[in-house]
C-alpha positions as CSV (number, residue, x, y, z in Angstrom):
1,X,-9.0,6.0,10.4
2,X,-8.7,9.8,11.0
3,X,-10.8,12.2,8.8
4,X,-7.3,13.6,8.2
5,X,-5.9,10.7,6.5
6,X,-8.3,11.7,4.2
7,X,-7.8,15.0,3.6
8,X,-4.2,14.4,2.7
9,X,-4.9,11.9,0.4
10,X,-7.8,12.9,-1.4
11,X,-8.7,16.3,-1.3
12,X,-8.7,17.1,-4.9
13,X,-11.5,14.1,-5.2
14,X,-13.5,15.6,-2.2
15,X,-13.0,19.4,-4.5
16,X,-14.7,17.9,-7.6
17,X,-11.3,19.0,-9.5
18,X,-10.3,15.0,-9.5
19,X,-11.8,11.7,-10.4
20,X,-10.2,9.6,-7.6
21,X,-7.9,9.4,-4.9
22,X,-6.3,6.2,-3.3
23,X,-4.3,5.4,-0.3
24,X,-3.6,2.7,2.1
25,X,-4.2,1.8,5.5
26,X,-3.8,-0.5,8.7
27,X,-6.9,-1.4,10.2
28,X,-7.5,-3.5,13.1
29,X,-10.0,-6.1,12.0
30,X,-11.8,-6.9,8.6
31,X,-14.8,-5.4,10.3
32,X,-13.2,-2.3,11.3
33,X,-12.7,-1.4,7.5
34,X,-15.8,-2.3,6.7
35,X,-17.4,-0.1,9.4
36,X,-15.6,3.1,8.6
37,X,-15.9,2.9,4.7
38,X,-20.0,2.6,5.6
39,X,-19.0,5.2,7.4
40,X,-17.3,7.5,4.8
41,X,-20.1,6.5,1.9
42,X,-23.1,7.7,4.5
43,X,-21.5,11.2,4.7
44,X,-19.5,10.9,1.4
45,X,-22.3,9.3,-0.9
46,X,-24.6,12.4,-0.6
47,X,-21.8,14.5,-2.5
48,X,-21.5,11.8,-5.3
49,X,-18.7,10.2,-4.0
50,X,-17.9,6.5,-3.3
51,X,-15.6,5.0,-1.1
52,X,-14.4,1.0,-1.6
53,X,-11.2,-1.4,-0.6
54,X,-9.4,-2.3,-3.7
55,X,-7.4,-4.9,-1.7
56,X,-5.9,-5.8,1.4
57,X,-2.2,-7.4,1.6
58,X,0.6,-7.3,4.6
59,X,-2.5,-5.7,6.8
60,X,-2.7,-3.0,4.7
61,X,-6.2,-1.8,2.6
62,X,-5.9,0.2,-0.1
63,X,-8.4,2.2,-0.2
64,X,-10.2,4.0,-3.7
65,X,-12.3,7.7,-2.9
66,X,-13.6,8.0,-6.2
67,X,-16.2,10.1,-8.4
68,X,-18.9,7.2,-10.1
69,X,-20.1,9.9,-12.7
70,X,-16.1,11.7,-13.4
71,X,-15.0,8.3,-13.9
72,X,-17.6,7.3,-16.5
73,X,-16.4,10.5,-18.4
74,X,-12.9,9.4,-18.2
75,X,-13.2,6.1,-19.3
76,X,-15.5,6.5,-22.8
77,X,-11.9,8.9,-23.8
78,X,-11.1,6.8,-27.0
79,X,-7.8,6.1,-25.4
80,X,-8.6,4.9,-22.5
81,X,-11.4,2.4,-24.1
82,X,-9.0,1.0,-26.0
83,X,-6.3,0.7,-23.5
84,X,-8.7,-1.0,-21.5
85,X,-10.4,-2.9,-23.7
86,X,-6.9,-4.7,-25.0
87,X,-6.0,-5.5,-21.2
88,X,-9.9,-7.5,-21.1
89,X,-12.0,-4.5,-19.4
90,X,-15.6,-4.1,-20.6
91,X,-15.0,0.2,-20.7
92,X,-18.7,1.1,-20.9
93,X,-19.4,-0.8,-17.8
94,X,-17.8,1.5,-14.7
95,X,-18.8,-1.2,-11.8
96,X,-17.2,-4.4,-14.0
97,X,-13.9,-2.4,-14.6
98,X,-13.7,-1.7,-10.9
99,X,-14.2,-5.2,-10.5
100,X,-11.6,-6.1,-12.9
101,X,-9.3,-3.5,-11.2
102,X,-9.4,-5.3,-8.0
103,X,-9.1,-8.6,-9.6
104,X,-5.8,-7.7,-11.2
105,X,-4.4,-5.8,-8.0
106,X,-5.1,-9.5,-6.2
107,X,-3.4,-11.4,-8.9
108,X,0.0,-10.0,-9.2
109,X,2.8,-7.7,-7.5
110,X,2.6,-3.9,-7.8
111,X,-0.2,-2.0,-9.6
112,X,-1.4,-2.4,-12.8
113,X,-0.2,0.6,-15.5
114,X,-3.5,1.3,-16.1
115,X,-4.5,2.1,-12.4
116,X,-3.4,5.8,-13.3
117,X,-7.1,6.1,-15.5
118,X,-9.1,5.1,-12.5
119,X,-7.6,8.1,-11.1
120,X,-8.5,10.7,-13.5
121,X,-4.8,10.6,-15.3
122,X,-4.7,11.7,-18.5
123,X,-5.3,8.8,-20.8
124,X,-2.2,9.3,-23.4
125,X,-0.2,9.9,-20.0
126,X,-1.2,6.4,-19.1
127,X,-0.8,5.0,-22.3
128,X,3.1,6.9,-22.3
129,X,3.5,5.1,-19.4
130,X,2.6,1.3,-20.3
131,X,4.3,1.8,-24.1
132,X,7.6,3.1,-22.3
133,X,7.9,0.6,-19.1
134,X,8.1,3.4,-16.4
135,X,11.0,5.0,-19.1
136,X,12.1,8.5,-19.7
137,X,8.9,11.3,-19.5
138,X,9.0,14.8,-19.7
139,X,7.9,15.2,-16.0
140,X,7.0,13.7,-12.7
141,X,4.4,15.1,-10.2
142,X,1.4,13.7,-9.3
143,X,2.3,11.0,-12.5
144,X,4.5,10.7,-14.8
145,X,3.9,13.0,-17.9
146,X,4.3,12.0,-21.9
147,X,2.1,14.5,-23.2
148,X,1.1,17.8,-22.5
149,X,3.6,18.9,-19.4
150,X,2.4,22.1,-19.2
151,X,-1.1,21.4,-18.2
152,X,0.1,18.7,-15.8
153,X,2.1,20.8,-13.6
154,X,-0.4,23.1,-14.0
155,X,-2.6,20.5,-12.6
156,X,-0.1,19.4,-10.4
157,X,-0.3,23.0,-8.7
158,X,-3.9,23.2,-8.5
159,X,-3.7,19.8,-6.6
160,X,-1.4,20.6,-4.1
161,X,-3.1,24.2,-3.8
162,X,-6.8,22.0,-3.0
163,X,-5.0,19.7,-0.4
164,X,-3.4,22.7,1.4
165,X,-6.7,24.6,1.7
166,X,-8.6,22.2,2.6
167,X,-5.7,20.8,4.9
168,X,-6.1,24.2,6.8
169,X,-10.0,24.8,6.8
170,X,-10.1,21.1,8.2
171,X,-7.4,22.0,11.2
172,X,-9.6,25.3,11.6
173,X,-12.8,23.2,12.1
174,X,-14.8,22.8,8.9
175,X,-15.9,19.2,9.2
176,X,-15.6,16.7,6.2
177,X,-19.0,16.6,5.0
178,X,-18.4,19.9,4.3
179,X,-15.5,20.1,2.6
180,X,-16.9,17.1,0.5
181,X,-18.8,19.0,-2.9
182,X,-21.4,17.8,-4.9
183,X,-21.1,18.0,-8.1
């Protein structure tokens, strides 16, 4: 897997400006994937990040580039306890929710709605989203907005601002660790 896969995918996470990234991949063998995500966490890890396969299916890995401490902010929102909670997660417990993330991704079709607050989404976004079955929303960018769309596109900028700088200082030469910041 090419450094640059990850760049694309997850530069805002690598900034400190985002909880998580995801994306997925082909890899050759089982053992491949577990090689380069030991990899990634060797380099990664020292800059508080964490990088894990969520699942595999058709040959593909999706694979999670997240923040431990951001998401452990996120998820003790009020909303997004509650969310969780009703769906069986244990909120206060980061490492059993992940668990119970990749649990439901490898039960059923498609993602689960609440996905979108392991990724730093904002929790009455999510919540938008699960009450109105993917309906109408007042925006679309990075996700689907049913609160505040002025700070998400906003957000949405800064985003797509990160990935382009860090896009171009990575063609110029500036290697991943870093571009990866502690925070």
């Amino acid at each position: 897997m090419s450094e640059e896969l990850l760049i694309r995918h997850c530069s805002p996470t690598l900034a400190g400006i985002k909880t998580a990234n995801m994306f997925s991949y082909c890899f050759n063998s089982n053992s491949e994937m577990q090689d380069v995500i030991r990899k990634l966490n060797r380099v990664l890890s020292k800059k508080g990040l964490r990088v894990i396969p969520l699942s595999t299916k058709d040959g593909r890995t999706l694979i999670y580039v997240f923040r431990p401490n951001k998401l452990m902010w996120d998820l003790r929102d009020n909303t997004a306890c509650n969310l969780l909670q009703d769906i069986g997660y244990s909120p206060c417990n980061v490492p059993g929710c992940i668990n119970h993330l990749i649990k439901r991704l490898n039960e059923g079709e498609g993602f689960p709605h609440e996905i979108g607050l392991f990724l730093g989404y904002p929790p009455l976004d999510v919540k938008g989203f699960i009450e109105n079955k993917e309906g109408t929303c007042k925006c679309v960018g990075t996700w689907k907005v049913y609160s505040d769309e002025e700070k998400a596109i906003k957000t949405f900028a800064r985003y797509k601002k990160c990935t382009d700088v860090y896009s171009r200082l990575y063609a110029d030469g500036k290697p991943i660790e870093k571009l990866a910041v502690a925070v």
